[in-house]
C-alpha positions as CSV (number, residue, x, y, z in Angstrom):
1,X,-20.5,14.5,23.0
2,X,-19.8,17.5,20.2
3,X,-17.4,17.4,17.7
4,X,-15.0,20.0,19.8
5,X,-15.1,17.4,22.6
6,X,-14.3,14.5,20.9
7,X,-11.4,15.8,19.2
8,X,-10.0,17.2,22.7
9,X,-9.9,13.1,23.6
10,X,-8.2,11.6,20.7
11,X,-4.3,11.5,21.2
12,X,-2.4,13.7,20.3
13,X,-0.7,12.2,16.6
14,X,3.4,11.5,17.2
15,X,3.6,12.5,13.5
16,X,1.4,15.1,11.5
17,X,2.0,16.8,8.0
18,X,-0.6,19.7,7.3
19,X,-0.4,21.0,3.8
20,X,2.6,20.3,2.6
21,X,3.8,21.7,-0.9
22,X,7.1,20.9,-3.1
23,X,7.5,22.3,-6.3
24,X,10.8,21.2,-8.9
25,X,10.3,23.7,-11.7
26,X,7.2,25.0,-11.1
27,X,5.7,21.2,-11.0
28,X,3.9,20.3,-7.8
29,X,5.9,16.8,-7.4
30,X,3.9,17.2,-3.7
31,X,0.7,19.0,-3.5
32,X,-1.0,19.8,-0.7
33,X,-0.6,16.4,1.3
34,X,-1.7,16.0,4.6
35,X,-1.7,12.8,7.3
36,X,-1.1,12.0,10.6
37,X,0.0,8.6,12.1
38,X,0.0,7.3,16.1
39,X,2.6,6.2,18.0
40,X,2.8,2.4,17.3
41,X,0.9,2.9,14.2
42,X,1.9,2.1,10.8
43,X,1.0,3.9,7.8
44,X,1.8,3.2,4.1
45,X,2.2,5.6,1.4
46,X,1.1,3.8,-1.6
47,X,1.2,4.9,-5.2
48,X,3.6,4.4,-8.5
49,X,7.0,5.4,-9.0
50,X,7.0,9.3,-9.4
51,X,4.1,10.5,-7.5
52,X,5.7,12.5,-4.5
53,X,6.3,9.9,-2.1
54,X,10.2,9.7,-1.6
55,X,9.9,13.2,-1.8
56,X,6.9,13.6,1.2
57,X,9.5,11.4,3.4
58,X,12.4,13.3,2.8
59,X,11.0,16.6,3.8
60,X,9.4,14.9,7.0
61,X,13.5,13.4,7.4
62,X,14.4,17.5,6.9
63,X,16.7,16.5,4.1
64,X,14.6,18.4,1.8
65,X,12.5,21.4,2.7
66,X,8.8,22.0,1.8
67,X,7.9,25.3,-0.2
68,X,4.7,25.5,1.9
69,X,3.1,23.3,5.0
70,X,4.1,21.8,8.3
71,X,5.6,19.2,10.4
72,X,4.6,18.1,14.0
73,X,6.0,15.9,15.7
74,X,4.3,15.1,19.4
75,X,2.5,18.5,18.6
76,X,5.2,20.4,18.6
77,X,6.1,22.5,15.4
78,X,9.6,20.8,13.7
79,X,9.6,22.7,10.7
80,X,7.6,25.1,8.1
81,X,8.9,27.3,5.9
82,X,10.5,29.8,8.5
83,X,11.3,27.6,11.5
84,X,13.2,24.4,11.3
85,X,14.5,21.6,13.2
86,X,17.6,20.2,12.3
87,X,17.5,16.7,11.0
88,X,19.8,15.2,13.7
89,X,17.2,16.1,16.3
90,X,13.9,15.5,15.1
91,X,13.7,11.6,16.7
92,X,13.2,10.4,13.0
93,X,15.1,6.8,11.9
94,X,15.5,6.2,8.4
95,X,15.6,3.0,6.4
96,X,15.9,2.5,2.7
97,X,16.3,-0.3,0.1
98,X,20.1,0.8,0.6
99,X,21.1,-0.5,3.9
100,X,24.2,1.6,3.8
101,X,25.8,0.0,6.7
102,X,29.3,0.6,6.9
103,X,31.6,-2.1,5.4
104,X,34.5,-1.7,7.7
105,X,32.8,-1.4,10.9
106,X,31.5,-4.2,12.9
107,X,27.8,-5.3,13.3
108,X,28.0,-4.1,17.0
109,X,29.7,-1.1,15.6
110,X,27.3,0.0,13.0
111,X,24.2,-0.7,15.5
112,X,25.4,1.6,17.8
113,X,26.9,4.1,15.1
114,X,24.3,6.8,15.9
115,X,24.1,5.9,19.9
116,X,25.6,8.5,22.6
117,X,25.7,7.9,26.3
118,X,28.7,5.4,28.2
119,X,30.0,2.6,26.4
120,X,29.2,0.3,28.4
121,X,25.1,1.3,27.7
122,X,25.6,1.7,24.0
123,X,26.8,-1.8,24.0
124,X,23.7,-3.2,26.4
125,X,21.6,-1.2,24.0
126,X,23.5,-3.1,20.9
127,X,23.5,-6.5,22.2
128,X,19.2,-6.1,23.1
129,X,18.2,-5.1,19.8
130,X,20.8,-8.0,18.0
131,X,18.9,-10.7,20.3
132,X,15.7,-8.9,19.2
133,X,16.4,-9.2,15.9
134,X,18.1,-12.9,16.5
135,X,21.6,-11.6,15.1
136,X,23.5,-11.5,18.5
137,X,25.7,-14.8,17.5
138,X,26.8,-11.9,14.6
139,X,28.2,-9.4,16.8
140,X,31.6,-9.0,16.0
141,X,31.4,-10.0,12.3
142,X,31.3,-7.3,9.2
143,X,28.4,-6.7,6.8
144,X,30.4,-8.9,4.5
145,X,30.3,-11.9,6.1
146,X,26.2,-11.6,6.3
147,X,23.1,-12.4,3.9
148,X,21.2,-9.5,2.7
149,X,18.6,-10.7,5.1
150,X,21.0,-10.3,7.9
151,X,21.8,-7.0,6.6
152,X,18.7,-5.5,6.1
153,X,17.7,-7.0,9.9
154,X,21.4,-5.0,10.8
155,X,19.8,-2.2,9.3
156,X,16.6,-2.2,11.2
157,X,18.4,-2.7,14.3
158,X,21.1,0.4,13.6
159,X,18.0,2.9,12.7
160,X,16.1,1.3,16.1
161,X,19.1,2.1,18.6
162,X,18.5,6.0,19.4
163,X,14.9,5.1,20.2
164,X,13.2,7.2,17.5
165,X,9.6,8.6,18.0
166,X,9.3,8.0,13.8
167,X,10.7,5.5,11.6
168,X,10.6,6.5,7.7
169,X,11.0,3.2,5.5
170,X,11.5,3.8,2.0
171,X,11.2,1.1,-0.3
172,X,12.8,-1.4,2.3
173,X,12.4,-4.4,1.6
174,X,12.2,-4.7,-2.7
175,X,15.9,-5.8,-2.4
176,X,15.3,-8.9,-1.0
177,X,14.5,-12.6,-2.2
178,X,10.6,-13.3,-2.5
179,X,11.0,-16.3,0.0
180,X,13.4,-14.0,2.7
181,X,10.9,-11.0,2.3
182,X,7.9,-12.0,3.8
183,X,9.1,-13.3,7.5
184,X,11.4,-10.4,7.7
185,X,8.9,-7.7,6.6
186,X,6.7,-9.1,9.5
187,X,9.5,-9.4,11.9
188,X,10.1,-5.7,11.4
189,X,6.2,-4.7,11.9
190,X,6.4,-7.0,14.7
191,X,9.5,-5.0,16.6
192,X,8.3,-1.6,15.2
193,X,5.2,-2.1,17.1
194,X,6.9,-3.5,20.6
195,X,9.4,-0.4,20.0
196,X,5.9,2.3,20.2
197,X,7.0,3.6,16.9
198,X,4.9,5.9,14.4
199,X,5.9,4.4,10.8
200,X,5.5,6.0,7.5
201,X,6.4,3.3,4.6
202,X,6.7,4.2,1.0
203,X,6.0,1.6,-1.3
204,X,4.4,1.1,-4.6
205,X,3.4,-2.4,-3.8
206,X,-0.5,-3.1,-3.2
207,X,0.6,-6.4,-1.6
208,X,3.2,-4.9,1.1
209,X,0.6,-2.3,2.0
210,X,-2.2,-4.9,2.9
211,X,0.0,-6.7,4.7
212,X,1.2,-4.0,6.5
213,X,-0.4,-1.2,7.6
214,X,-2.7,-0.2,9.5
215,X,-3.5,2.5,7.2
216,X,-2.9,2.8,3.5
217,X,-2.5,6.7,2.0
218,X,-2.9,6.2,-1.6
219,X,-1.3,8.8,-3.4
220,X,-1.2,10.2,-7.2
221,X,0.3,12.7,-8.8
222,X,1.5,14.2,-5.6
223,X,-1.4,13.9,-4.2
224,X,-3.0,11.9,-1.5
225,X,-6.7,10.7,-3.3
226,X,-7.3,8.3,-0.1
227,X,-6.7,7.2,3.1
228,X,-8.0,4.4,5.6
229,X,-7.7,0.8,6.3
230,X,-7.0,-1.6,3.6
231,X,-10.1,-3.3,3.9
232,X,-11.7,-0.2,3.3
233,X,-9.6,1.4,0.7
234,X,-9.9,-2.0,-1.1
235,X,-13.3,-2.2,-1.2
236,X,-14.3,1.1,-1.3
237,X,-12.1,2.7,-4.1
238,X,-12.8,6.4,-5.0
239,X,-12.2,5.8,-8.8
240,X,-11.2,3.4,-11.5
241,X,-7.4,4.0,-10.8
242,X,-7.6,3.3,-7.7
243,X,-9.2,0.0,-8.0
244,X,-6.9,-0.8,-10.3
245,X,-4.1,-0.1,-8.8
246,X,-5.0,-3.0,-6.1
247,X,-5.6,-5.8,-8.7
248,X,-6.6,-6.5,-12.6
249,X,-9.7,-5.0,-13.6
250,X,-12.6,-6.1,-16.3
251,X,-15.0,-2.7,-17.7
252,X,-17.9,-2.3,-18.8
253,X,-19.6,0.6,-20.6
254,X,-22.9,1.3,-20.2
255,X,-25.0,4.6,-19.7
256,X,-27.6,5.4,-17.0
257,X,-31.7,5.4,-17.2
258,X,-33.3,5.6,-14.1
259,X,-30.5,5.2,-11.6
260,X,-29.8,1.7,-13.6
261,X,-26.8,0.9,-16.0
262,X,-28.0,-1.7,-18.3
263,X,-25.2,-4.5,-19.7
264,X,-25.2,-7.6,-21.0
265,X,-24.7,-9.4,-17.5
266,X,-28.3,-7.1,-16.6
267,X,-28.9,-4.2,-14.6
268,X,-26.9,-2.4,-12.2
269,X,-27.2,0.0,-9.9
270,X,-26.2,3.6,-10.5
271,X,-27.7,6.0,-7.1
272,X,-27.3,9.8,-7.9
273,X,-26.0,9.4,-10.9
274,X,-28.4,11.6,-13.6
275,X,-29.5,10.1,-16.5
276,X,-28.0,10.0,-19.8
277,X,-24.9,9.8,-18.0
278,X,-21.8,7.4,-19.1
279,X,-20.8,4.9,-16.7
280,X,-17.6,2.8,-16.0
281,X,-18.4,-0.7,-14.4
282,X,-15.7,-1.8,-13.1
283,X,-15.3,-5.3,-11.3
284,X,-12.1,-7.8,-10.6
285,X,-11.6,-10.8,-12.4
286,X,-12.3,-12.7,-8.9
287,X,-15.9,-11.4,-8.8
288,X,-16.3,-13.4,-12.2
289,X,-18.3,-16.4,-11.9
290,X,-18.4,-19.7,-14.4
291,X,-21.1,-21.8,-15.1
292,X,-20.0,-24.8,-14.9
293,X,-23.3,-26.7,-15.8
294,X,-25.3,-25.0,-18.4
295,X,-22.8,-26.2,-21.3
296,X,-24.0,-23.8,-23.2
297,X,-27.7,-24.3,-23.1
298,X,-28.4,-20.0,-22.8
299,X,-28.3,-17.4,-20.3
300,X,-29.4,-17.8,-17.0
301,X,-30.9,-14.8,-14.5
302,X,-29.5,-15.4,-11.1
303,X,-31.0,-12.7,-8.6
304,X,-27.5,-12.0,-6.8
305,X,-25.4,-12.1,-10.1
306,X,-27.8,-10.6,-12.9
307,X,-27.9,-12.0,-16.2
308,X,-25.4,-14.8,-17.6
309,X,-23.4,-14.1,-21.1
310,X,-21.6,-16.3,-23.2
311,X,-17.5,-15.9,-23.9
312,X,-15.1,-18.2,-25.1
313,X,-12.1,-19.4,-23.9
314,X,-9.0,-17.3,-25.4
315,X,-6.3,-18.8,-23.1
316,X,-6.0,-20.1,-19.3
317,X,-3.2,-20.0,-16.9
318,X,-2.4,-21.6,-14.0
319,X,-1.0,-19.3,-11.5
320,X,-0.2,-21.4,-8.1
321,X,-2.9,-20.9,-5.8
322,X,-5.6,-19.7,-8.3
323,X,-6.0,-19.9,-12.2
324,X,-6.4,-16.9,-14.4
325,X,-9.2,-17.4,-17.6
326,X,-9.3,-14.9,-20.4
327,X,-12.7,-15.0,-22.4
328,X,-13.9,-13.7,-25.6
329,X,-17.0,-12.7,-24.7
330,X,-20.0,-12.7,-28.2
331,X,-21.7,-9.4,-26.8
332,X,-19.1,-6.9,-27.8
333,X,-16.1,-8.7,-28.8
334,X,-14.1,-7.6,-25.8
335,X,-11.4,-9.8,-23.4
336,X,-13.1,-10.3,-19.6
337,X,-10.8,-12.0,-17.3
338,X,-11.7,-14.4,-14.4
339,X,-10.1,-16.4,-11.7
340,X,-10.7,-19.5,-10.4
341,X,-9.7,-21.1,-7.1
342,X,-7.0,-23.6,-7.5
343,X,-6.3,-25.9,-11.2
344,X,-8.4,-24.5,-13.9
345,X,-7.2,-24.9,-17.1
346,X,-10.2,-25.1,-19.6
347,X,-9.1,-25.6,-23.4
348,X,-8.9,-22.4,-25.8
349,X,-12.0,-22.4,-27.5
350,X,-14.5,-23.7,-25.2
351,X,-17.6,-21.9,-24.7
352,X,-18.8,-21.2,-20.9
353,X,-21.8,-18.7,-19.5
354,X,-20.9,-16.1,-17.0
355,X,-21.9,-14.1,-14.3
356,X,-21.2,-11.0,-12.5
357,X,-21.2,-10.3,-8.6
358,X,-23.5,-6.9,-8.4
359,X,-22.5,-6.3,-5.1
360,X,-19.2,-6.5,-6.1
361,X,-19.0,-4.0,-9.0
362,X,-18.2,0.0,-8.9
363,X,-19.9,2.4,-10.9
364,X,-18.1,5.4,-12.0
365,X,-18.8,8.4,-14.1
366,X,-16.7,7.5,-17.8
């Protein structure tokens, strides 16, 4: 099957952004992004505050427009730079950390706020999407009288009424209480996904990405510097940023001979990279492992971690479900971090060998 072919067969996306361009004062705050998202699917756009990503949703809402690119929605054309579709008609719901349900209308009321059609099938509509989200026994109370919880599930509810092909989520849930957030993040995904709806979710929260989409976009400096599944964008970062904008990171500096980086935890693998070249190793603290029973009888060659090296204990924290170790290591003077399943709270100044996972480290030009 060619290429041609193949592409024929894949669906058609409900939501595609080709190229799109917004400059504030001559800055690209969005440069050149492009994605596309299935119906049911979610996607997150992941990256720090400031890199274009409110921005990318609100010229896909049509509240702001683009200086260059498009917008498809279904495959059909919504908006470039010469035609555009009105925001009111482009199928798109919109939630933010805001709720901005309105105080003196009713729960029923602000559900069906944006609904047209009979009464009597606005308020069927209203009353199956308040089961749905288990606030029926709410009805005819006010915002007021709910938790912000209940609101934010209100919310959800009011943006789901019209049946939109898109839901935009902005930051939705970082107003809620740690212990509330969790179960209604997932009852969200769960009713976003029963509804057949594309999503596009800002956040610039590693966490809420894994745990949510299907596909993370992680973007920098107004651009998008990759996309795929967590599990691949995890553990296959393009660069040092972008593994550390997942978790904490330990470095090493070494430079290549031979296609090898040589360190004090032994050689590692550097394919394609010329010699003489600096390198970057980069590993998480998790991929650290203690020897427990050498006691500080010398290094040890392991064949799938390399070469042990001694540190000392700086400090140690206990975290909850894992403990966090900071070492001095003797080779350079440097602070490597490393985490431990469960309570591990060695004294400051005790010495301990460590390794390094080599199939767990990324090489990257310095």
């Amino acid at each position: 099957m060619n290429a041609e072919t193949q592409a024929h067969l894949r669906p058609t996306p409900r939501l595609e952004i080709r190229n799109m361009v917004r400059q504030f004062d001559g800055r690209a705050v969005v440069d050149d992004v492009s994605l596309s998202i299935q119906a049911g699917q979610v996607t997150c756009l992941l990256g720090p505050s400031g890199c274009g990503k409110s921005t990318t949703l609100r010229m896909i809402a049509g509240v702001e427009m683009q200086d260059s690119g498009e917008i498809y929605v279904d495959g059909k054309l919504i908006c470039d730079t010469v035609f555009r579709v009105p925001p009111e008609r482009r199928e798109i719901g919109l939630m933010f950390q805001d709720f901005a349900l309105f105080p003196h209308l009713s729960v029923a009321d602000n559900v069906a706020f944006g609904l047209k059609g009979p009464k009597a099938e606005k308020r069927t509509r209203v009353e199956e999407l308040l089961r749905k989200v288990d606030l029926i026994q709410y009805i005819d109370e006010f915002p007021h009288q709910l938790s912000g919880g209940e609101q934010q599930r209100v919310a959800l509810a009011r943006a789901l009424a019209p049946r939109p092909r898109i839901m935009l989520m902005d930051e939705p849930f970082s107003g809620l209480d740690n212990r509330l957030r969790d179960g209604i993040r997932d009852e969200t995904l769960a009713l976003l996904k029963e509804e057949d709806t594309a999503v596009l979710l800002v956040t610039h929260e590693p966490e809420e990405a894994m745990r949510m989409a299907d596909e993370i976009a992680l973007m920098r400096n107004g651009q998008i510097v990759q996309s795929g599944a967590p599990y691949n964008v995890y553990t296959r970062p393009v660069d040092k940023a972008a593994v550390g904008f997942f978790s904490d990171i330990n470095t090493l500096s070494a430079r290549v001979d031979g296609a090898l980086a040589d360190t004090p935890f032994g050689q590692f693998l550097a394919p394609g990279v010329p010699d003489g070249t600096d390198v970057e190793i980069v590993f998480r603290p998790q991929h650290v492992k203690l020897d427990f029973d050498r006691g500080g009888k010398g290094p040890l060659p392991t064949p799938a971690a390399g070469v042990a090296a001694r540190g000392v204990v700086e400090r140690a924290r206990f975290l909850g479900n894992e403990s966090l170790v900071e070492f001095r290591m003797d080779f350079d003077g440097s602070v490597l971090r490393a985490t431990v399943p469960n309570v591990f709270v060695p004294e400051a100044g005790r010495v301990m060998w460590l390794t390094v996972r080599r199939d767990r480290c990324f090489v990257f030009p310095a």
